[in-house]
TILO-765317 format. One record per residue (C-alpha): z, y, x; residue in three letters. Coordinates in steps of 0.001 Angstrom, whole numbers, padded with zeros to 6 digits, always signed. Each point is the difference from the previous one (the first is absolute). Example, Ala and Ser with C-alpha at 12.3 -4.5 7.8 and 13.67 -1.06 7.14 Angstrom:
TILO-765317
+007800-004500+012300ala/-000660+003440+001370ser/
end
This chain:
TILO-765317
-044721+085988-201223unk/-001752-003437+000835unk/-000094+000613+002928unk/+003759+000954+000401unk/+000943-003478-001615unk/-002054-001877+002026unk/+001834+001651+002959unk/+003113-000966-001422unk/-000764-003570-000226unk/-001568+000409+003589unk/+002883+000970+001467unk/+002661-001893-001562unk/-002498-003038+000635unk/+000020+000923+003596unk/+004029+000819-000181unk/+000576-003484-001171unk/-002582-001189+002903unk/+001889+002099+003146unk/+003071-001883-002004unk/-000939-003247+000718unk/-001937+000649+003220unk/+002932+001991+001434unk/+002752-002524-000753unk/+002275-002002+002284unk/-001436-003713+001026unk/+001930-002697-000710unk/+000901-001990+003027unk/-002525-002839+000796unk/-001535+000965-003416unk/-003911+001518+001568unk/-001185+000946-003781unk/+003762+000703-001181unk/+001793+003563-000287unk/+003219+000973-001430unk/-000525+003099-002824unk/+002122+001694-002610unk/-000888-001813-003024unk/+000930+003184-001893unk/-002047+002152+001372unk/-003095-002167-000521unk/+000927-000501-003605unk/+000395+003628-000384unk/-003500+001010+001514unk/-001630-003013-002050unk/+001512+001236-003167unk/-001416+003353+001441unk/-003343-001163-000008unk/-000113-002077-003124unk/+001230+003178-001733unk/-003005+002571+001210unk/-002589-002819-000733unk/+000081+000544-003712unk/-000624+003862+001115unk/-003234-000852+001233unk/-000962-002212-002666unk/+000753+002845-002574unk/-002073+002137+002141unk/-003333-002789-000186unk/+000624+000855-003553unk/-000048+003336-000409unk/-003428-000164+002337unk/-001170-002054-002866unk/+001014+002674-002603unk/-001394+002400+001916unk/-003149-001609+000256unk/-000384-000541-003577unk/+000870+003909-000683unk/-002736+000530+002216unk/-002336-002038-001555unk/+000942+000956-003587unk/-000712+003919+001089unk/-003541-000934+001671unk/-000753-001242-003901unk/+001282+002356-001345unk/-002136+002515+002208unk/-002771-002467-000397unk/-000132+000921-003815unk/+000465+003086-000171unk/-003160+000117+002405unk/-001575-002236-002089unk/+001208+002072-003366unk/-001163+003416+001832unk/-003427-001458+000400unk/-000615-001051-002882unk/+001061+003286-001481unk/-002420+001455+002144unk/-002614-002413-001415unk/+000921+001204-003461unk/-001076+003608+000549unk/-002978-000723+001677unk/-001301-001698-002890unk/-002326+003350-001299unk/-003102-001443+001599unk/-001231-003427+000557unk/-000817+000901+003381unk/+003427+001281+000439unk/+001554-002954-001656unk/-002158-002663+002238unk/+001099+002066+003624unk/+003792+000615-001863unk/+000149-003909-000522unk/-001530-000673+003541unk/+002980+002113+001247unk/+002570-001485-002358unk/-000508-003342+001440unk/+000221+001070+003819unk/+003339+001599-000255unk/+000977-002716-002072unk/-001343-002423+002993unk/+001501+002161+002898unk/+003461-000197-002415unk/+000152-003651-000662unk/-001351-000114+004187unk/+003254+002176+000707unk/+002020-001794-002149unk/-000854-003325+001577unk/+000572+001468+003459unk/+003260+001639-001090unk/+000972-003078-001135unk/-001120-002006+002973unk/+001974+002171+002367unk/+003214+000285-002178unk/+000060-004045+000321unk/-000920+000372+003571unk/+002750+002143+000689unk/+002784-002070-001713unk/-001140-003459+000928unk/+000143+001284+003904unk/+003844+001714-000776unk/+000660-003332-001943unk/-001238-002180+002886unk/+001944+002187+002901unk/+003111-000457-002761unk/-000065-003490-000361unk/-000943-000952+003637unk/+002993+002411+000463unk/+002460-001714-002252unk/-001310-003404+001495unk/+000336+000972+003746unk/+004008+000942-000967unk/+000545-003180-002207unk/-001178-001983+002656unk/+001934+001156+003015unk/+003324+000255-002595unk/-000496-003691-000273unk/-000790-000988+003373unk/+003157+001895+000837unk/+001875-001525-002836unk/-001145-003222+001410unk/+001045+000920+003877unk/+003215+000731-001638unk/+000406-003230-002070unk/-000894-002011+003038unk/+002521+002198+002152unk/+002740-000415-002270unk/-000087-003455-000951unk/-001028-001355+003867unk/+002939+001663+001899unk/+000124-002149+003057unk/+003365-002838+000035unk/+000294+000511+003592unk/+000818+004006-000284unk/+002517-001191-003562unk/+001659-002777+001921unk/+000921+002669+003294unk/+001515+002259-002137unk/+003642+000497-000782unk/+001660-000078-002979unk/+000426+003750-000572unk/-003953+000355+001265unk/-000665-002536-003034unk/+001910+002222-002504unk/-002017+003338+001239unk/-003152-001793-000029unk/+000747-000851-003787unk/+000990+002976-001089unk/-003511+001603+001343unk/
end
C-alpha cells in the first residue's frame, strides 16, 4: 500500500510537471507559459489530499513496530518464566540446582540477547520506512511548491506587450480563463 501512494503522488507530481513543461510559451516571455489554472489547482489539491495518506501510513509503521516489540517481551518472559520453572524442578540436588541455575541464566541471557536484537531490528526497520516516508513526503512538498511558485510567477508576470496586442473580445476570454 505505501508503495501504491507514493506512486500516486509520483505521478500526479509528474502530471502537474508534463503540465507546466508541456504548456504554450508566452510570446517574448523565455521562462513564461500559458496553463489551465484549473487543472493545476485540481492536481495540487490532488496531491495535498494523498499526503496525509502517507503520513497515516508512517504511523501505522510506528504501531506496528511497537506491536512487534511488545510481542518480543512478551516472548522474552515467557522464556524467562519457562526457565525459571525449569530451575524450580531441578532443585532435588545441589548439584542439580548449581548446573539448573547455570542454565537458567543462559537462556535468560540468549532471551534478553534476542530481545535486544528484536528490538534493534524492529527500530531498524521503521526508522528506514519512516526515513523513505518522509524523504517521500518532502520530495512531493517541494516540487508542489516550486510549481506553485512557477505558477504564481506565471500568473502574476503575464507580459504587457502580449495584453496590450490583444483585442477586446481576446481580453474578455483571457479573463474568463
Amino acid at each position: 500500500m505505501d508503495i501504491e501512494m507514493e506512486n500516486e503522488v509520483t505521478e500526479l507530481l509528474e502530471v502537474l510537471y508534463n503540465t507546466v513543461a508541456d504548456a504554450w510559451s508566452v510570446p517574448l516571455g523565455k521562462d513564461k507559459c500559458m496553463i489551465n489554472r484549473e487543472n493545476v489547482l485540481s492536481l495540487l489539491d490532488e496531491i495535498r489530499a494523498q499526503l496525509p495518506i502517507e503520513l497515516a501510513e508512517a504511523k501505522r509503521l510506528i504501531s506496528a513496530r511497537d506491536e512487534f516489540v511488545g510481542n518480543a517481551k512478551r516472548e522474552a518472559e515467557a522464556i524467562r518464566k519457562a526457565a525459571e520453572e525449569q530451575a524450580r524442578r531441578l532443585v532435588e540436588e545441589q548439584e542439580i540446582t548449581r548446573i539448573a541455575k547455570a542454565h537458567a541464566n543462559e537462556i535468560i541471557s540468549n532471551s534478553e540477547t534476542k530481545s535486544r536484537e528484536l528490538v534493534r531490528a524492529a527500530n531498524e526497520y521503521v526508522d528506514d520506512a519512516l526515513r523513505r516516508t518522509e524523504e517521500a513526503v518532502t520530495a512531493a512538498l517541494s516540487e508542489v511548491k516550486q510549481s506553485r511558485s512557477r505558477f504564481r510567477n506565471l500568473a502574476v508576470t503575464r507580459p504587457s506587450a502580449q495584453v496590450s496586442g490583444l483585442k477586446s473580445g481576446e481580453m474578455d476570454s483571457l479573463s474568463e480563463e
